[in-house]
C-alpha positions, -999 to +999 in steps of 0.1 A: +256-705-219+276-675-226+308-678-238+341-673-223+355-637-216+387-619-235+398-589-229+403-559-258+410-526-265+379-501-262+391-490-302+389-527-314+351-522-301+348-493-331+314-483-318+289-461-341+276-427-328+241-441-310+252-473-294+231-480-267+247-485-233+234-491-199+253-478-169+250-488-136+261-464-103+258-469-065+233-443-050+233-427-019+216-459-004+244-484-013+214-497-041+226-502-074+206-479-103+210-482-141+207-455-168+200-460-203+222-439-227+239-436-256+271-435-269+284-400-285+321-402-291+354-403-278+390-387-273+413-420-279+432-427-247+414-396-225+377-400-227+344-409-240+313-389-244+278-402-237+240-389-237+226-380-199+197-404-195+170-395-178+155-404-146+116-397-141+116-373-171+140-353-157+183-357-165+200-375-139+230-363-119+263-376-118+287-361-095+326-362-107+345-392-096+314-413-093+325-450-104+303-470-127+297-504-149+293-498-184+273-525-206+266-526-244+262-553-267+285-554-295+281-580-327+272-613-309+286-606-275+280-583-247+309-558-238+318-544-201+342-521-186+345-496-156+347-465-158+347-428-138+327-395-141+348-368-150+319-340-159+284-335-167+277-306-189+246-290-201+252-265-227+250-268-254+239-302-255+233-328-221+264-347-222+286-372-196+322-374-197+338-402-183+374-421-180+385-438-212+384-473-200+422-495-197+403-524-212+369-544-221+351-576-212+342-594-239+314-623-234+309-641-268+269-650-268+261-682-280+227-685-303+215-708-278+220-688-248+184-691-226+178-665-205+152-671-179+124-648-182+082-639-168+068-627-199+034-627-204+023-640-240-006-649-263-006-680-277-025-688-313-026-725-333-025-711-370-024-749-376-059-753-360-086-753-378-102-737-350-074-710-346-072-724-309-062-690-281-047-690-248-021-673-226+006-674-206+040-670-198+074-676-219+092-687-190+129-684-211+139-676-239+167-674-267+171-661-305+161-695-319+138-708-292+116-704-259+098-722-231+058-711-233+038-722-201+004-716-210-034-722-196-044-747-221-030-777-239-040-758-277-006-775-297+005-812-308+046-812-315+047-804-355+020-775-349+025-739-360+019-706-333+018-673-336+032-656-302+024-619-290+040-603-267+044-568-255+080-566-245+099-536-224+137-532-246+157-506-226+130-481-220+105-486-253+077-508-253+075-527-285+049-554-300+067-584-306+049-611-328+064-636-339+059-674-356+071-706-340+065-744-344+060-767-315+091-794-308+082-809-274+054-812-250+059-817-212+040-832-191+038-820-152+028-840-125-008-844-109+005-817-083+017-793-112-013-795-129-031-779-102-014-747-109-025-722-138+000-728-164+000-767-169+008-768-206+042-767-213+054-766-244+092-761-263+092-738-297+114-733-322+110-695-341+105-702-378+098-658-380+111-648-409+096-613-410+129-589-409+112-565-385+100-589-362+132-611-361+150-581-357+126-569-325+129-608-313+167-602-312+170-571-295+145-580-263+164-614-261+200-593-261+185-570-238+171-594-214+208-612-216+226-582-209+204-578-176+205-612-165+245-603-168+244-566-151+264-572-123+248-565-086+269-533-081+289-509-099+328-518-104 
């Protein structure tokens, strides 16, 4: 579960130039869209500066006195506030200016926090002698642990896998590999068996590769912080 909210001061946040933020507007439709962007700087109390994102290749538009949902994660939490276009400016660098926000949302992130997710996966046994394959889905997911439901029953509890994934994190695709071991095994009914993921299985991630714990992290986050976007803009 996440945590419970407190409210702060955008300061006590003390982001670093390149923060990665997600915005969400209304468009013309009444349909929320989101941005990816990044955090450039701020006037304390006035405004704060942000990268244009781009939509299609090309920079998207904001008109002035647009609203919009800001989202970033921050330590082990994910932060939120509103916020309001002031200007978009071109030269000499793309840049958004928008309302310096009263307050933020602060949502503590437990490391246990499952986030339901369709991920297709590879699935090795590097305790097999036989190096036993399949695939499948992770079906959730958190930094410690996931839900695999895969086409073939290839792991006793106890076993070591090696997961593979190709995972979307804002806009960059990234290989994510890492190690788990087995902890549970359920069992579905005749009925569910029928389908084409019967074997279920729980993992616990034993990665200790820097680089792939710290890609692990970050799509786990990301997927968090868009289970959490809210469905329109403040």
């Amino acid at each position: 579960m996440i945590g419970l909210s407190e409210s702060m001061e955008f300061e006590d946040l003390k982001l670093p130039q390149g923060t990665a933020l997600q915005l969400q507007v209304t468009n013309s439709a009444g349909q929320p869209e989101r941005f990816s962007c990044r955090f450039v700087g701020a006037v304390p109390g006035r405004s704060l500066i942000f990268s244009v994102p781009r939509s299609s290749g090309k920079l998207a538009r904001f008109r002035p006195g647009q609203k919009m949902a800001v989202r970033l994660m921050v330590a082990n939490g994910i932060g939120l506030f509103a916020s309001v276009v002031e200007a978009q400016g071109t030269e000499p660098y793309p840049l958004l200016y928008v309302s310096y926000p009263e307050s933020v949302t602060f949502k503590g992130i437990r490391s246990a926090t499952r986030v339901a997710i369709d991920q297709p996966v590879e699935a090795e046994n590097t305790s097999s002698l036989h190096g036993s394959q399949t695939s499948g889905i992770i079906a959730d997911i958190s930094i410690t642990g996931a839900r695999l439901e895969l086409r073939d029953a290839i792991a006793e509890i106890g076993d070591q896998l090696t997961l593979s994934a190709r995972v979307r994190i804002v806009d960059i695709e990234l290989d994510l590999v890492v190690a788990a071991v087995v902890r549970s095994r359920v069992e579905r009914s005749t009925q569910e068996q029928n389908q084409q993921l019967p074997a279920i299985y729980g993992v616990e991630f034993t990665e200790r590769n820097p680089e792939a714990v710290l890609v692990l992290y970050a799509y786990v986050f990301s997927q968090i912080v868009e289970e959490q976007t809210p469905g329109e803009s403040a």
